[in-house]
C-alpha positions in Angstrom: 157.6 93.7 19.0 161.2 93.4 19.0 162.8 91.0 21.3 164.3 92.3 24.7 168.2 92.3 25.5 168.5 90.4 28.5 171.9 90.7 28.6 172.0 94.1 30.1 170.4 92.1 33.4 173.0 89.7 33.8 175.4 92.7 33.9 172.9 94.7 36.1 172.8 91.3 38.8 176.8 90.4 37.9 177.0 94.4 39.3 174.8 93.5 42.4 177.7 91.6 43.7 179.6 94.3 43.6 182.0 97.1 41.9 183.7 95.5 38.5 185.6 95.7 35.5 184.4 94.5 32.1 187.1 91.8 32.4 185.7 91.3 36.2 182.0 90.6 34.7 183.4 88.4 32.1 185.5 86.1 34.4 182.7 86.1 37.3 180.2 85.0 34.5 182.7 82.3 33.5 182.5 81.1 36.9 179.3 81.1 37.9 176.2 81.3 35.3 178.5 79.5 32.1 176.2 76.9 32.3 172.9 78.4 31.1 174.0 82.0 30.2 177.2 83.5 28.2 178.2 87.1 27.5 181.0 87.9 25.3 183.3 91.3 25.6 181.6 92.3 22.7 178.3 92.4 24.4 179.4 93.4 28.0 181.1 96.6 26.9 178.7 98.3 24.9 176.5 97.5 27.3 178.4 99.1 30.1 178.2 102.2 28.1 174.8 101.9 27.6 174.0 101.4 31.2 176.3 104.5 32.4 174.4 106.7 29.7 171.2 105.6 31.2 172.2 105.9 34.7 172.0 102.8 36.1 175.7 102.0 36.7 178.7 104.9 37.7 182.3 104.3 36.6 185.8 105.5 37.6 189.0 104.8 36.2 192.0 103.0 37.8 195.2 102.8 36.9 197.2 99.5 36.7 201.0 99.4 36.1 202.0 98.8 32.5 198.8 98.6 31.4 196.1 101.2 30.3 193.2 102.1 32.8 190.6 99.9 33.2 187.1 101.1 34.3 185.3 99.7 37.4 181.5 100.3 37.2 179.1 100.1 40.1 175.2 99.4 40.7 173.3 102.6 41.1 170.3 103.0 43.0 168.3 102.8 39.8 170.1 100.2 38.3 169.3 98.0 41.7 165.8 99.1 41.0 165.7 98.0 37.8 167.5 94.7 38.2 165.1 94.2 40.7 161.7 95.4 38.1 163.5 93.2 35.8 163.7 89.7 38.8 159.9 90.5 39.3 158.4 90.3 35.9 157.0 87.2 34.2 159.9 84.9 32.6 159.7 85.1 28.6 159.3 82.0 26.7 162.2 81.1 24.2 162.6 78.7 21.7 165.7 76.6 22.2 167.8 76.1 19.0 169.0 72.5 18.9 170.5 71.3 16.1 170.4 67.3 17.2 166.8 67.7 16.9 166.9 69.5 13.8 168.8 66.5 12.5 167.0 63.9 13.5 163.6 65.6 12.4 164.9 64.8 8.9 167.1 61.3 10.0 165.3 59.8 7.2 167.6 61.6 5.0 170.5 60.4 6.6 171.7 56.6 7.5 171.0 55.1 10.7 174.8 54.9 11.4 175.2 59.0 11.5 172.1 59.4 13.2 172.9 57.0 15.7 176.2 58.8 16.3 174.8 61.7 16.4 172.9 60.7 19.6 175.2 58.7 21.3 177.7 62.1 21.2 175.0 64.0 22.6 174.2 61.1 25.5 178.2 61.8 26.4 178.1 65.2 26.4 175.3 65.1 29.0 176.6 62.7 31.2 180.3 64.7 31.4 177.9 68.1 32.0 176.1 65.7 34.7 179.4 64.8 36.8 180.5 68.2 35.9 177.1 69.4 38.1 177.8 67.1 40.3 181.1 68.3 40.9 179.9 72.1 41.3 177.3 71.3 43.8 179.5 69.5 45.5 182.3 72.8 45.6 179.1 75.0 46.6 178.1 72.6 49.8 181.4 72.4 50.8 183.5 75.8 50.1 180.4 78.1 50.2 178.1 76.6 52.7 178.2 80.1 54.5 177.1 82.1 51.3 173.8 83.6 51.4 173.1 83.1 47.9 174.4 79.1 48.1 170.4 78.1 48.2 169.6 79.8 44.9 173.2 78.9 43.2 172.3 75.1 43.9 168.5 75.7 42.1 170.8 76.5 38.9 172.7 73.8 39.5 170.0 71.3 40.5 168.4 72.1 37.2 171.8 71.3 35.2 171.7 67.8 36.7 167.8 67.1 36.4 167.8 68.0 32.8 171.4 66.5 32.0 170.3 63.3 33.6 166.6 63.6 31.4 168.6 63.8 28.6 170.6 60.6 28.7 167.1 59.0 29.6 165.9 60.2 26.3 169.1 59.4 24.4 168.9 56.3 26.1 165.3 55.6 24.6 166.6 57.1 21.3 169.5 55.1 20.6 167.5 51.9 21.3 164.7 52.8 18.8 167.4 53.9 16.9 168.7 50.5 16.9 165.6 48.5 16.3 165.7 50.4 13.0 168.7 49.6 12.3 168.0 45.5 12.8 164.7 46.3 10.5 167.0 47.9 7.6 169.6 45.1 8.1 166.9 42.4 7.9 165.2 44.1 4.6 169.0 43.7 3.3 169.3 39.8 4.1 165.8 39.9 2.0 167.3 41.4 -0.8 
């Protein structure tokens, strides 16, 4: 069975907000759901098209000074009712890609130094994402505390700090297992 676009519902609920350009969807995206989902302009436009052919968005044109038109689209009634279908079905089950894992599945291939690198990258990466959270949820309480959507913005953002700070628990517990075998290697060397 081939594998659903999901894309076309993150442009569906980016629409839900309200009437936008493909530029529009692409900086509101930036700014809100960056974190755990991406679209590109080469996904967003053909997908606009697509939607318009099926009915589920309108568009008109507008003109800007000194530059050509651009083309606002808006939610149909369908396309609310298929945003909402789409919000009410079971979530699919994906298999995350991760290439640090990948590595260190076959670390015995590498030396201890790289793979201990490796981790201890990763462990900063997640603590900047974690005060980067931080920060956002902080923003959210104070600049949007009247939003009726603020609840369900800080879920996605709780989740960003729950798993960013599992993460440097587990690098943590990596990098010192990771260092017990580098004092085993060191001592067969003193051996030798």
């Amino acid at each position: 069975m081939a594998k659903e676009n999901k894309s076309r519902y993150a442009i569906l609920g980016m629409l839900s907000t309200g009437p936008m350009s493909g530029y529009a969807i692409k900086k509101e995206i930036e700014q809100s759901v960056a974190n755990f989902w991406n679209e590109s302009y080469g996904q967003i436009y053909p997908i606009l098209k697509q939607l318009a052919e099926e009915g589920l968005t309108t568009s008109h044109a507008e003109k800007q000074e000194g530059k050509p038109e651009r083309y606002v689209y808006t939610l149909t009634d369908r396309g609310r009712e298929e945003l909402h279908h789409w919000l009410t079905e079971p979530i699919e089950y994906s298999v995350e890609r991760n290439e640090l894992l990948l590595k260190l599945f076959f670390g015995q291939q590498a030396s201890v130094a790289d793979n201990i690198e490796h981790v201890q990258r990763f462990r900063d990466l997640q603590t900047m994402l974690h005060q980067k959270y931080r920060g956002i949820a902080g923003h959210l309480q104070i600049h949007c505390s009247t939003n009726p959507d603020l609840l369900y913005q800080l879920m996605t953002v709780r989740f960003g700090l729950y798993r960013t700070q599992a993460l440097i628990s587990w690098a943590d517990e990596t990098l010192a297992i990771l260092g017990k075998v580098a004092e085993t290697e060191q001592k067969h060397k003193n051996k030798v």
